[in-house]
Residue, then its C-alpha position, 0 to 999 in steps of 0.5 A: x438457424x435463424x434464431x442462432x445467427x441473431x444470438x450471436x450478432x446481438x453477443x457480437x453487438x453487445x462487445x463491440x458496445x462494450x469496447x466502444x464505451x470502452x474506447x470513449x472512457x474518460x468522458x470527464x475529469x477522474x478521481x483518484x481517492x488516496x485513503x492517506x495523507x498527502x506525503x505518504x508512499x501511497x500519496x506518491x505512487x497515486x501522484x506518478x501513475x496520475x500524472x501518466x494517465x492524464x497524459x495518455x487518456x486525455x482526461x485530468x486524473x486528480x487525486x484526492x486524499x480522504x482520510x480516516x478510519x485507517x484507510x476506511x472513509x476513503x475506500x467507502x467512498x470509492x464503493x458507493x460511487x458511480x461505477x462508471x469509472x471515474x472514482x478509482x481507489x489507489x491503497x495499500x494491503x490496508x484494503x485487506x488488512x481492515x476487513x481482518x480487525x474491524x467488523x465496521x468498515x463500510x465495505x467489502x473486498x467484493x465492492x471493488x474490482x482489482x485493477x493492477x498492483x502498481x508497487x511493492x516497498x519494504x517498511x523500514x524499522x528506524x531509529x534517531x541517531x540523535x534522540x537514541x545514540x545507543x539503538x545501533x542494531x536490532x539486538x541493541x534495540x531489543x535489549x534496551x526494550x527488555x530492559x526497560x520494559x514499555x519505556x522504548x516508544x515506536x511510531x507507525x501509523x493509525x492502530x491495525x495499519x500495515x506499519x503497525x502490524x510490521x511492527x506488533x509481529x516483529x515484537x511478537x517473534x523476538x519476544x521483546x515490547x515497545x509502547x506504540x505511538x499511533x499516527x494519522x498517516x506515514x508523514x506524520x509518524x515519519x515526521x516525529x521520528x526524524x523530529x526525535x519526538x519518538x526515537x523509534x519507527x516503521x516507516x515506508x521506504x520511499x517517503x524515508x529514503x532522503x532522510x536514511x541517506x542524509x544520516x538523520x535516521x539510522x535502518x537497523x532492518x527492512x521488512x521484506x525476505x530480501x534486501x532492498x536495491x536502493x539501500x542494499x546494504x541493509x539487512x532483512x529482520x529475517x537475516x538479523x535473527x527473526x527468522x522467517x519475518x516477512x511484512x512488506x507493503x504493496x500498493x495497488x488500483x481498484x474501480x467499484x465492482x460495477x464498472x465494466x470490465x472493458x474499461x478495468x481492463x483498458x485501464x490495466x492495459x494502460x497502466x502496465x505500459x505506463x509502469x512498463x517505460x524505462x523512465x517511469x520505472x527508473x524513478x519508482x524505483x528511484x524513489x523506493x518502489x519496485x514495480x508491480x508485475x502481476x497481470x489483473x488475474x494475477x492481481x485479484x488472485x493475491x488480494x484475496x490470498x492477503x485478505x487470508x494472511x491478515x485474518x491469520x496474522x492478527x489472531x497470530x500476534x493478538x488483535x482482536x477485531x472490533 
């Protein structure tokens, strides 16, 4: 009996330890590593919910863009920091989509402990009204496409990136080819587009809205089942003939696997009430986003599904990994 009762202070000591370091954390200024550059929707959700978090934990939340590898070299660095919660990685389904293409990424899915999904966003498929006057709508741009096969150049991000899957598997199920212009980052591909550098792109929602609504790009599709509330107008690929296309993008939080789970969750916690606030969710979506719903369980549980759906995609439209 004795024995039972000392079992059980030292579980209920253990806790209250847990919850007390918990309660303490942050002691110190806390990284947020964006895999991307600065500008991108990735960028932009890390920089809101950064703000947010300064502000109710009483510690700096600063993020630092560190890129490379099509969100590699950002994502390792977060794996091999201390687990004691002050590096978080805020990333896209790139964290997924790497593993299904690369042998080499430096890390694994099991190296991170899923925080919250902050948000989801359609890819847009776009076009310069300028630099291609006669790309009005996807079947415009298909039969320019066929006619000229390879002539028509997209741009997306870096090679495997979301974007360019969004875009292959697009190609890949209405049967026509573009020659693919890579880029660093969704700015930069974004800024070549409404340049008229290349006239065709997939870009992210909330880093092209300002230019959709000012005519200097024209949305001949979104890529998510349904339409998007900011630009409702718009239709899906799905609705345009592609039947059944489907690519949106998510944006998420993660800590390194080692950090403790009081402070995982106290961070969801945190951050579920932070999304949750009538002004902080008007300017997600305001700024092309709809906020994230899922509990951390919930979370974890879609991240693995995704890991799943990218190794089936990219055999599906051709990939083969390095």
């Amino acid at each position: 009996m004795k024995m039972k009762v000392c079992g059980t202070l030292a579980l209920m000591l253990g806790l209250l330890s847990g919850q007390a370091q918990a309660q303490a954390w942050p002691e110190r200024a806390v990284r947020v590593v964006v895999p991307f550059s600065a500008g991108g929707g990735t960028d932009i959700i890390a920089r809101l919910v950064a703000q947010r978090l300064s502000e109710r934990l009483g510690q700096p939340f600063v993020v630092e863009n560190r890129t490379g590898g099509n969100g590699n070299i950002g994502a390792q660095l977060v794996a091999r920091s201390g687990a004691d919660g002050h590096t978080l990685l805020v990333s896209t389904s790139a964290l997924t989509i790497n593993p299904a293409l690369h042998d080499n990424t430096g890390y694994q899915l099991k190296e991170f402990s899923p925080v919250i999904q902050l948000a989801t966003s359609p890819y847009l498929l776009v076009v310069n009204p300028v630099a291609a006057p006669g790309l009005t709508s996807l079947s415009a741009l298909i039969e320019q496409a066929k006619s000229r096969e390879g002539a028509v150049s997209w741009a997306s991000t870096s090679e495997g990136n979301a974007e360019h899957l969004a875009g292959a598997l697009l190609q890949q199920m209405a049967g026509f080819r573009m020659t693919h212009v890579p880029y660093k980052g969704g700015a930069d591909a974004l800024k070549d587009v409404v340049g008229g550098h290349v006239a065709v792109g997939v870009v992210s929602l909330p880093t092209s809205i300002a230019f959709v609504k000012s005519g200097q790009l024209r949305v001949l599709g979104v890529t998510s089942a349904t339409r998007a509330p900011q630009i409702p107008d718009i239709p899906t690929l799905s609705e345009l003939g592609v039947s059944g296309y489907e690519l949106p993008t998510w944006y998420g939080m993660w800590a390194p696997a080692g950090v403790r789970p009081e402070i995982v969750s106290r961070l969801h916690a945190v951050l579920s009430d932070v999304l949750r606030n009538e002004e902080v969710s008007q300017r997600v979506i305001a700024m092309g986003f709809a906020v994230g719903s899922m509990t951390q369980a919930q979370f974890g549980d879609y991240v693995q599904r995704e890991a799943t759906k990218y190794i089936a995609l990219a055999s599906q439209i051709g990939l083969k990994k390095q």
